[in-house]
N, C-alpha and C positions, 0 to 999 in steps of 0.2 A: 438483428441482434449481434451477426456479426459484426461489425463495422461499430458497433458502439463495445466490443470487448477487442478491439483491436486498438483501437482509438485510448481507452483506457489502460490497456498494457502499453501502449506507447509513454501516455501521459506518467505512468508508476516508473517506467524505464526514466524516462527524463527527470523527474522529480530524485529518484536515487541514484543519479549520478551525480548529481546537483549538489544531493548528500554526502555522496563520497569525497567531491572536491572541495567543500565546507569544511568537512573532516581532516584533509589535509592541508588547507591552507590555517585552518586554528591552531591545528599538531606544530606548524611552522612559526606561529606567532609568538611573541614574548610579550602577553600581557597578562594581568590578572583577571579581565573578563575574557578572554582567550577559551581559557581553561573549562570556563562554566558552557560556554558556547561548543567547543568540544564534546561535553558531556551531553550536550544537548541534541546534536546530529546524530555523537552515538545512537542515542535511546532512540530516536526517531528512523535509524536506519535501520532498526532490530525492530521495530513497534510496527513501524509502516505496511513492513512485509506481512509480518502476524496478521494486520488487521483486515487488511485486502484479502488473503486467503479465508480467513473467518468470515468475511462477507462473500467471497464464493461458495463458500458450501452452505451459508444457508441460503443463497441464492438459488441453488440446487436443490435445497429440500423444500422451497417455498414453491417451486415450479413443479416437481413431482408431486406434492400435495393439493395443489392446483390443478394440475390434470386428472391425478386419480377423483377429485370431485368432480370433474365436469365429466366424468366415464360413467359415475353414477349417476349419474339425472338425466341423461338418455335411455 
C-alpha cells in the first residue's frame, strides 16, 4: 500500500508541475486561446489538489469502516 501512495504522490507532483509550467508559459503567450487555456491550468491546479485530498479521506474512512466490520464477525 505503500508503494502505490508513494507512486501516486509522485505521479500528483509530476502532473502539477506540469500545471505550473502550462500556467506560465499561457501567462507568456499573446493569444486569444492563450487566455482560455490559462484559465484552464488555473482551475485544474486548485481542483486537482481538492480532489486528491477528498479521495484520501474517504479512503480512510472506507478502511476504518472496513476493519471495524471485520472486528465484528469474529
Amino acid at each position: 500500500m505503500k508503494t502505490w501512495k508513494r507512486i501516486f504522490a509522485l505521479l500528483g507532483a509530476v502532473i502539477l508541475a506540469g500545471l505550473y509550467a502550462a500556467s506560465l508559459i499561457f501567462a507568456l503567450l499573446d493569444s486569444p486561446l492563450a487566455m482560455d487555456l490559462l484559465t484552464i491550468t488555473i482551475a485544474a491546479t486548485i481542483f486537482l489538489p481538492v480532489t486528491l485530498y477528498a479521495c484520501m479521506i474517504l479512503s480512510r474512512l472506507m478502511n476504518r469502516q472496513g476493519s471495524d466490520d471485520s472486528k465484528n464477525d469474529s
